[in-house]
N, C-alpha and C positions, 0 to 999 in steps of 0.2 A: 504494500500500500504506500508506503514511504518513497519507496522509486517513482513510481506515478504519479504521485502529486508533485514532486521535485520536476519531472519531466514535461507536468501541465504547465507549471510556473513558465520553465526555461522556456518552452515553445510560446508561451504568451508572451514574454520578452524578448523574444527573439521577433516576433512579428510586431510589436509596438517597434522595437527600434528601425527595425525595416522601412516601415513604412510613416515611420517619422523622418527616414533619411529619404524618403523615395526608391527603394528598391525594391522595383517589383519581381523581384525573386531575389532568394538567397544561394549565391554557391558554395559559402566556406564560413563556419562558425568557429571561435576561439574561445574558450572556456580553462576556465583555473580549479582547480583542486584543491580543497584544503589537504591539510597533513591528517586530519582528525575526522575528512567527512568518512561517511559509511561508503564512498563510492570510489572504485579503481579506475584508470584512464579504463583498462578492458572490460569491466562493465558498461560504463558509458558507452564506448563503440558496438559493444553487442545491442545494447537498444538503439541503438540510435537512429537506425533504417525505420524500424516499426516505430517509434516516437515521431517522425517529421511526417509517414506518411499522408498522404490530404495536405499538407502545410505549405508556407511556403518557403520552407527550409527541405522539402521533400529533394532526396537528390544532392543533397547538400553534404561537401566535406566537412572531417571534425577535426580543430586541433586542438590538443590539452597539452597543459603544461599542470605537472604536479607538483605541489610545496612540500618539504620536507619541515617547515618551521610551525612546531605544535601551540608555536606561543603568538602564533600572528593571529589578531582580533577576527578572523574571516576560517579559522581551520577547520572548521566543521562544516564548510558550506562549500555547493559548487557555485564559480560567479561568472556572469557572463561576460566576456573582456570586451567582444568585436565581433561584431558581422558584416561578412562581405558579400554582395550581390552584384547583380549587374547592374551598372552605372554608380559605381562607388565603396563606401564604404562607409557603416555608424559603430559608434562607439557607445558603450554603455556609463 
């Protein structure tokens, strides 16, 4: 239940920033890890197909970069950094 509602979020944020930036599609999302979340880079890429599906991140590459720092205010959470689409790029 916990992966799914982190995955509803991410995909709502990923479509607010999109289309606050004007991209009307996503090709490549960038995403942070904490040291502490419940979630591995390879979890994340095994959902990730089924998570975007319908969206408009469907089709869309994943990059993660993982923290090793248990004491950074953010280690328990996944955080959206950037999304790339066509015609640019938003930041979150």
């Amino acid at each position: 239940m916990h992966e799914s509602a982190v995955f509803q979020d991410l995909m709502r944020k990923i479509d607010e920033v999109a289309r606050a930036n004007g991209l009307p599609r996503v090709q490549c999302v960038h995403l942070w890890i904490g040291a502490l979340s419940h979630f591995t880079e390879a979890s994340l890429r095994e959902h990730w197909e089924f998570a975007t599906l319908g969206t408009i991140a469907e089709g869309s590459r994943l990059e993660v970069a993982v923290s090793e720092d248990r004491f950074d205010p953010r280690a328990q959470g996944v955080v959206l950094v950037r999304v790339d689409g066509d015609g640019g790029e938003g930041d979150r």
